[in-house]
C-alpha positions as CSV (number, residue, x, y, z in Angstrom):
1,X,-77.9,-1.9,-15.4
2,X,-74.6,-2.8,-16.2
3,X,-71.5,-3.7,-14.5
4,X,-68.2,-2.3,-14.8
5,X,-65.6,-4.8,-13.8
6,X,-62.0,-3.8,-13.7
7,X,-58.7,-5.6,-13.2
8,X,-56.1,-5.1,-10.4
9,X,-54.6,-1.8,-10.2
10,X,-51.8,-0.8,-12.8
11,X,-48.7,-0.8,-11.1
12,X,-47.2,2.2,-10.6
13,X,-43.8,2.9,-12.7
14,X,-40.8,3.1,-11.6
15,X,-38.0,5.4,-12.5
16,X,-35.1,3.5,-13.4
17,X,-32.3,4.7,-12.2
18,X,-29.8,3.8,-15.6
19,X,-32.2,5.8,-17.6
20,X,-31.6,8.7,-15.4
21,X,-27.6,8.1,-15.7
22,X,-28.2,7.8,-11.4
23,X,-26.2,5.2,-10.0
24,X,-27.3,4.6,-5.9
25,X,-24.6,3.8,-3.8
26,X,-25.6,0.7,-2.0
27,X,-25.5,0.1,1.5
28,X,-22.9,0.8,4.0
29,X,-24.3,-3.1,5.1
30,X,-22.8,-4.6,2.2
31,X,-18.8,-3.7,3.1
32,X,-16.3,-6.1,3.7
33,X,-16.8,-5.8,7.5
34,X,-13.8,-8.8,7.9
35,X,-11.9,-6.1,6.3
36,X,-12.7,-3.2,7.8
37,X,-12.6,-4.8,11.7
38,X,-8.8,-6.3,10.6
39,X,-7.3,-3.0,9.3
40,X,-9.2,-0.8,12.3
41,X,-7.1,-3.9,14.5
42,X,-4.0,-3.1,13.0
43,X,-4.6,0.7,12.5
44,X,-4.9,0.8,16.5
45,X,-2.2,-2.0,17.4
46,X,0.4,0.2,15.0
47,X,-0.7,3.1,17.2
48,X,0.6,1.1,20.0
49,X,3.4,0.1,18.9
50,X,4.7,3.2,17.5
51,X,4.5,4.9,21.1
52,X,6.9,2.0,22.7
53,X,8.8,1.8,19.9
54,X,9.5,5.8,19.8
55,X,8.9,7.6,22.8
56,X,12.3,8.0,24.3
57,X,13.7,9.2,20.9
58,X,10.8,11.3,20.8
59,X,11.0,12.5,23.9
60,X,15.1,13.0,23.8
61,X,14.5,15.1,20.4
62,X,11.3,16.7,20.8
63,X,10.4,17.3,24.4
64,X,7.4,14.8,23.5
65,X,6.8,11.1,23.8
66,X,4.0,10.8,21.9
67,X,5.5,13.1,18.7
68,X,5.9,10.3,15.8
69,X,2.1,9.0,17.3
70,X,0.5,12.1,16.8
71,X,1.5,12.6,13.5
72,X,0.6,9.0,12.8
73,X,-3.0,10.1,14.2
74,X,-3.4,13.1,11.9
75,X,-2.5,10.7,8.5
76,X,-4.9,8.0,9.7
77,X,-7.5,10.6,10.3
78,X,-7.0,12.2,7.2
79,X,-7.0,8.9,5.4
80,X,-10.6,7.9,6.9
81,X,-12.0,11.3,6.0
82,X,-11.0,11.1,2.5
83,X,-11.8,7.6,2.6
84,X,-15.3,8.3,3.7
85,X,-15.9,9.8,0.9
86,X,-14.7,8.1,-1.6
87,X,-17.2,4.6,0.1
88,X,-20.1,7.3,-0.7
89,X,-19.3,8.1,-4.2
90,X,-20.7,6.7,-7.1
91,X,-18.8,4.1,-8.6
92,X,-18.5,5.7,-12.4
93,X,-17.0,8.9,-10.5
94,X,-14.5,6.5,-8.8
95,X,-13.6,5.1,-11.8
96,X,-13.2,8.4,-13.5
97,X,-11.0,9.9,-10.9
98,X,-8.7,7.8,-12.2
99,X,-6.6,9.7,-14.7
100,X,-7.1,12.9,-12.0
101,X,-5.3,10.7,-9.8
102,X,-2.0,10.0,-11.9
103,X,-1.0,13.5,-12.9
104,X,-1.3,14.5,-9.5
105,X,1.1,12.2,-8.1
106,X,3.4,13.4,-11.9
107,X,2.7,16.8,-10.1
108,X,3.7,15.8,-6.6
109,X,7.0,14.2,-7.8
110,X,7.7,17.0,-9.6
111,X,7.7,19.2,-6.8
112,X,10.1,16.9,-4.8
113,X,12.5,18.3,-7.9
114,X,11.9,22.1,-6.6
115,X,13.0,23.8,-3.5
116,X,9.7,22.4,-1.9
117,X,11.5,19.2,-1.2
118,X,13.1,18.0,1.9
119,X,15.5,15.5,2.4
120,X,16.8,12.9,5.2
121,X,19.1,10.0,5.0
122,X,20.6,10.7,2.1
123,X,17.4,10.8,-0.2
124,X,14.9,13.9,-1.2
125,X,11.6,11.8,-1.2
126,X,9.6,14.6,0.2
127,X,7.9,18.3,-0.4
128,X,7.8,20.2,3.0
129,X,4.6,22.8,2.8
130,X,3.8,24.7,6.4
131,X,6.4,22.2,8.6
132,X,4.1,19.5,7.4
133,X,6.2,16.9,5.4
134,X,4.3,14.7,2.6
135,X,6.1,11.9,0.6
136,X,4.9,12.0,-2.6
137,X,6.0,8.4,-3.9
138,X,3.5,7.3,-1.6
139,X,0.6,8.1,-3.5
140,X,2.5,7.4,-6.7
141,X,2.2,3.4,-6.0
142,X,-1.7,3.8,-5.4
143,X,-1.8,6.5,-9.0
144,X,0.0,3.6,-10.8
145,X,-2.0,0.6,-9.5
146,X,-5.5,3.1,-10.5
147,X,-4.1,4.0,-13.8
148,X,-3.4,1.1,-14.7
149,X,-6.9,-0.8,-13.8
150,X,-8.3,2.2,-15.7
151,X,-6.9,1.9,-19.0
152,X,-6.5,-2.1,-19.0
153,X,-10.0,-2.2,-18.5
154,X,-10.3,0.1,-21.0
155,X,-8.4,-2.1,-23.2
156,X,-10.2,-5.4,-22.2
157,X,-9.1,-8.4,-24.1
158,X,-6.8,-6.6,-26.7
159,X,-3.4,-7.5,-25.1
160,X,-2.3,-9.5,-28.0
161,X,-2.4,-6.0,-30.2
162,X,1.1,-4.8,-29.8
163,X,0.8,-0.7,-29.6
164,X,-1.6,-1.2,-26.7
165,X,1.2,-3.5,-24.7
166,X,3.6,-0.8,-25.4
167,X,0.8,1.9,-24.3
168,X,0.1,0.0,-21.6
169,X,4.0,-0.4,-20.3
170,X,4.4,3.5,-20.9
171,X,1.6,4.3,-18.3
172,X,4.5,3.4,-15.5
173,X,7.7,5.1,-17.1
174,X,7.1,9.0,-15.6
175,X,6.3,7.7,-12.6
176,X,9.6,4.9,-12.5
177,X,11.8,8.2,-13.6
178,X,10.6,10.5,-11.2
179,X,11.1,8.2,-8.3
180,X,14.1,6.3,-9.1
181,X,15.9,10.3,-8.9
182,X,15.1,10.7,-5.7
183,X,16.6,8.1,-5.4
184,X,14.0,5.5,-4.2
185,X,15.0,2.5,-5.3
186,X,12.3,0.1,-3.5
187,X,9.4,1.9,-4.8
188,X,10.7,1.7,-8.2
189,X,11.0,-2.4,-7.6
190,X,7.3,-2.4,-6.2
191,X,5.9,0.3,-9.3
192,X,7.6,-2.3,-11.3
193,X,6.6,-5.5,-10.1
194,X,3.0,-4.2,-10.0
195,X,2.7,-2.9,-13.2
196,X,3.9,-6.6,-14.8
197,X,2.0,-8.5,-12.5
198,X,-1.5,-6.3,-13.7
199,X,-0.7,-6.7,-17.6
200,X,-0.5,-10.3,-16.6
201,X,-4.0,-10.4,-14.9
202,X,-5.3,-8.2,-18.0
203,X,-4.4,-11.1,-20.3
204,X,-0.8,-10.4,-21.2
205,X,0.7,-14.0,-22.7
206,X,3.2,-16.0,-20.7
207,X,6.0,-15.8,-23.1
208,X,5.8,-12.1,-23.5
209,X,5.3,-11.6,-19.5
210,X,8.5,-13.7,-19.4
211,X,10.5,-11.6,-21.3
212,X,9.3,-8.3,-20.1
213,X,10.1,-9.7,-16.5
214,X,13.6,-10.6,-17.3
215,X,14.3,-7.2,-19.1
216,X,13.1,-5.4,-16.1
217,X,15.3,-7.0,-13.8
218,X,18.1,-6.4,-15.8
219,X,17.5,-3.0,-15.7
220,X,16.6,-2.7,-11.7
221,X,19.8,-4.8,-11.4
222,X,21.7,-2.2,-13.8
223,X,20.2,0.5,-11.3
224,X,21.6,-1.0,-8.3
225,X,25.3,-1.4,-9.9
226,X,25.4,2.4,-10.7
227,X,25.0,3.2,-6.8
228,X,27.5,2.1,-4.2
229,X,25.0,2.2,-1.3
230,X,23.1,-0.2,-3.4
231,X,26.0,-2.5,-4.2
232,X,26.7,-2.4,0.2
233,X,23.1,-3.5,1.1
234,X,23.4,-6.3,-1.2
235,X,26.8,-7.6,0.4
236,X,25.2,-6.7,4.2
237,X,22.5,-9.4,3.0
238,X,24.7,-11.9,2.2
239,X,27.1,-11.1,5.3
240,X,26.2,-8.3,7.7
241,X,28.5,-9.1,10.7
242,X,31.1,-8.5,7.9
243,X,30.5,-4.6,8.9
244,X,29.2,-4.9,12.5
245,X,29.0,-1.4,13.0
246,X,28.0,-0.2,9.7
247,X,26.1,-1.1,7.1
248,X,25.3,-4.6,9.0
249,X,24.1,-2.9,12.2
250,X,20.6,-2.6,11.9
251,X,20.2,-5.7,10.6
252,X,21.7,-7.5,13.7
253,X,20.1,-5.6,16.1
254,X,17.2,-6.6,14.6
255,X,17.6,-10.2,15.0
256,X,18.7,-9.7,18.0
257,X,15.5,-8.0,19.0
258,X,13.4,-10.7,17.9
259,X,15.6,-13.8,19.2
260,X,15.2,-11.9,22.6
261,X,11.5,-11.8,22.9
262,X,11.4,-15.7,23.0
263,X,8.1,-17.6,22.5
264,X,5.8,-14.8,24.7
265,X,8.0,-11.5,24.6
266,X,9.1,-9.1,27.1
267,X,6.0,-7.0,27.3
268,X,4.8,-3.9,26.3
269,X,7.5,-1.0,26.9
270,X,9.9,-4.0,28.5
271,X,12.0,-4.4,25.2
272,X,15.7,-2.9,24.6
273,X,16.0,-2.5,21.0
274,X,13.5,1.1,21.6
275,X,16.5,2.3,23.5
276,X,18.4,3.1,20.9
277,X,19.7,-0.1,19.7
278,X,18.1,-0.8,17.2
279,X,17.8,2.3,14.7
280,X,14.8,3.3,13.2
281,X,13.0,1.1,15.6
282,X,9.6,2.9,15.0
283,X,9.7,2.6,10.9
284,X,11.3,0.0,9.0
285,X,11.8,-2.2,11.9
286,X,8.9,-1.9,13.8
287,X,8.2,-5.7,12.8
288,X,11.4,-6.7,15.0
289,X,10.0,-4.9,18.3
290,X,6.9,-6.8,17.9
291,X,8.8,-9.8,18.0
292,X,11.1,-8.4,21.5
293,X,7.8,-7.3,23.3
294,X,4.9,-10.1,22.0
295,X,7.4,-13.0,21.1
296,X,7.1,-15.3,18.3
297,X,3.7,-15.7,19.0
298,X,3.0,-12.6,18.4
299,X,5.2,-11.9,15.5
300,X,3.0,-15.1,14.2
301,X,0.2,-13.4,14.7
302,X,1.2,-9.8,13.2
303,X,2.3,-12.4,10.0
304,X,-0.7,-13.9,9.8
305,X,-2.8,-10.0,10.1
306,X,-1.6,-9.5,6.7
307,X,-2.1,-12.7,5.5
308,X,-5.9,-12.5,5.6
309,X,-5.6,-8.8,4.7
310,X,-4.1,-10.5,1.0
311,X,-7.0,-13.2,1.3
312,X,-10.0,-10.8,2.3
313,X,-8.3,-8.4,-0.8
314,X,-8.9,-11.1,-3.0
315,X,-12.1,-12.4,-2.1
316,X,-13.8,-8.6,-3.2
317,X,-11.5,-9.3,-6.3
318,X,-13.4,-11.8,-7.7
319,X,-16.5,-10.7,-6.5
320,X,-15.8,-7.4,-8.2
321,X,-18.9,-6.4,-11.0
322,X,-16.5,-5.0,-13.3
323,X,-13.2,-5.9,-15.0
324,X,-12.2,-2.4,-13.8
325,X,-12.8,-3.4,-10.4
326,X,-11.2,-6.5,-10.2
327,X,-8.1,-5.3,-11.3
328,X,-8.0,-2.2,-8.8
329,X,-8.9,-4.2,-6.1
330,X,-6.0,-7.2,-7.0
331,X,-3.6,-4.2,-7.9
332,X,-4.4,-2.7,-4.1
333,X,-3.8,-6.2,-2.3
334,X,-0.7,-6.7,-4.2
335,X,0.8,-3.2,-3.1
336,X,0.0,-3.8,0.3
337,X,0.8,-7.3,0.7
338,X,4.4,-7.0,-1.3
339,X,5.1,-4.5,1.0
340,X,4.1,-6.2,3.9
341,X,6.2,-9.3,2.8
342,X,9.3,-6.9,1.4
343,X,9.5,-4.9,5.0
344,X,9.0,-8.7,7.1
345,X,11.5,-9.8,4.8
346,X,14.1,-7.8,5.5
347,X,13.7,-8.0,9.6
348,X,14.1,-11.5,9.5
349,X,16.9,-11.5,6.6
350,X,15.9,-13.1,3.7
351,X,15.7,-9.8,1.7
352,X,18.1,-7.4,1.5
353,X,17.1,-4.0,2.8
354,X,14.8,-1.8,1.2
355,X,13.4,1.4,3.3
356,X,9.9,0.1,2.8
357,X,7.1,0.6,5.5
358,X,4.9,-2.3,7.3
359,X,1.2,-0.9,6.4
360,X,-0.4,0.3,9.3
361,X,2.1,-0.4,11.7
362,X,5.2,1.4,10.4
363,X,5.7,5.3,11.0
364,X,5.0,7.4,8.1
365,X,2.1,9.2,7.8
366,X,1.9,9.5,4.4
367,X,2.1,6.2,4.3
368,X,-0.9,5.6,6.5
369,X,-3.2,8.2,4.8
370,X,-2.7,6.4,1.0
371,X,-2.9,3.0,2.7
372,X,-6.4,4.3,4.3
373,X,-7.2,5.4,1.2
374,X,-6.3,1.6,0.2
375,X,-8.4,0.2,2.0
376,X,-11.2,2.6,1.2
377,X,-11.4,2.0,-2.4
378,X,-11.6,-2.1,-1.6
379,X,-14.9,-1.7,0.6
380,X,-15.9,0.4,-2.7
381,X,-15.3,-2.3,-5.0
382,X,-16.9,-4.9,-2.5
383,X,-20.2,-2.6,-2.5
384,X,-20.3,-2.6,-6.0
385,X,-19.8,-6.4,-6.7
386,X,-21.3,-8.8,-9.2
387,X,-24.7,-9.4,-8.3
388,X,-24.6,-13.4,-8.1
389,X,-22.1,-12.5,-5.5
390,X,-23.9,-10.7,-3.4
391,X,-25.5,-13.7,-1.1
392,X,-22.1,-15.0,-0.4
């Protein structure tokens, strides 16, 4: 009689998911929560702020206190459906959706050229489709920062060849021509700016960073020169109680809105620069009621929000799995903080003005559906980061 002995069972295989070409999106549990609880913060507190800050000029010109809020609501609910999405979507497709991305906002620009476009202030920065307004140079910041990560990464560690510098610089130049006739000269400085500082972290040399720099300044200063309006902003930096009730006006009232909050702030609603005193007191100088109605402390704070937006931005930088990644998500958290530090900037005058929105606190709904969108592809990357950084 014999005996048939047999190991342990042969486990059974497993299907691995690269050999199927099936990439599982991982956990919701793995997002940068810090992130996500800071920009739902300031998502809410701009929601806030834009109802004091507007709802007598609201009311006055529509019949409706809560106008500019509602409209805030519909880009910030926008923004989070898209950006649901885009958490739950496989990371190649992400990265593929690149190139998709920056001939639609070539398209959208383009339409701003047609007799879609609308125009306020002096500039035609948006199409108009159905009463709903969309500003087109908007997305064009976020195209340039996702082109750009896509074919740098693409290009990994051949920055010294010199046709794929000059490809790389020409990426930028529809998107700098299209905006800058709009004319829109602060997004041109920020397109600019971001597309030098991500050839730098590709591996562009110092020397020839340098030099591209200075040639880029001399053409943005060029720019300025050709436009009188420019040329007055400038000299309203330097001195804007030279022209108290023109070109120097906003700016003052806007120190004077912050000087008269003191240390805690008049309170919610109990600030005068809303009143119309200070003009566009719900947009570019939202920054300055914050200071009237929470004080310095609170303008602090606000400061200090978009600090650790920069830092937590960072942080899922280097953690990022892919060079691709890493460059998207520092590209991202230089858009948004330059931004945030341009618009703060200005308030308290030591940069001369430039039209650009606070993120998530400003009006502009177009504004707050691509910054959503932001924010959405940085708890992608930080999903999809380097393995040995996923105990951290």
């Amino acid at each position: 009689m014999s005996v048939l002995v047999t190991g342990p069972a042969a486990p059974t295989p497993r299907r691995d998911a690269r050999a199927l070409n099936v990439e599982r999106v991982p956990p919701v549990a793995r997002w940068d929560w810090w992130l996500a609880g800071l920009v739902l913060l300031q998502m809410a507190f701009g929601l806030l702020m834009i109802l004091s800050a507007s709802s007598l000029s609201a009311d006055a010109r529509f019949g409706n206190p809560a106008h500019f809020v509602t409209r805030q609501v519909a880009g910030l609910v926008l923004g989070l459906v898209l950006g649901a999405g885009v958490v739950r979507t496989r990371w190649s497709v992400v990265r593929a959706a690149a190139l998709p991305t920056y001939f639609v906002a070539i398209f959208g620009l383009l339409l701003v050229l047609t007799p879609l476009s609308h125009s306020a202030n002096g500039a035609t920065r948006w199409i108009s489709i159905a009463g709903l307004n969309f500003q087109p140079s908007e997305f064009a910041k976020l195209a340039l920062v996702f082109a750009m990560a896509y074919f740098l990464a693409n290009n990994e560690g051949r920055l010294n060849d010199f046709a794929v510098v000059i490809m790389s610089l020409a990426v930028p130049v529809p998107l700098l021509l299209l905006v800058i006739l709009q004319p829109d000269f602060g997004t041109t400085v920020i397109l600019s700016a971001l597309t030098g500082v991500m050839v730098f972290l590709a591996g562009l040399r110092w020397r020839l960073v340098g030099s591209l720099g200075g040639a880029g300044i001399a053409a943005l200063g060029l720019v300025a020169v050709l436009e009188p309006y420019r040329m007055r902003r400038f000299a309203t930096f330097f001195d804007p109680f030279a022209d108290t009730a023109g070109s120097g006006y906003q700016v003052i009232q806007g120190w004077i809105a912050l000087a008269s909050g003191g240390w805690s702030g008049r309170g919610i609603t109990g600030g005068f620069a809303q009143s119309g005193f200070l003009p566009e007191a719900h947009t570019d100088f939202i920054s300055a009621v914050v200071g009237e109605e929470f004080g310095a402390l609170g303008f602090v704070a606000l400061v200090l929000s978009y600090a650790l937006l920069v830092w937590r931005g960072t942080v899922i930088a280097r953690r990022a799995a892919d060079f691709f990644g890493m460059l998207l998500a520092m590209g991202i958290t230089l858009l948004m903080g330059s931004q945030a530090i341009i618009n703060l900037g200005v308030v308290v005058g030591v940069l001369p003005p430039k039209g650009l929105v606070l993120p998530f606190l400003s009006y502009g709904s177009s504004a707050a559906l691509v910054h959503t969108l932001c924010v959405a592809l940085l708890l992608r990357i930080s999903m999809h980061r380097a393995p040995e950084a996923r105990t951290r």
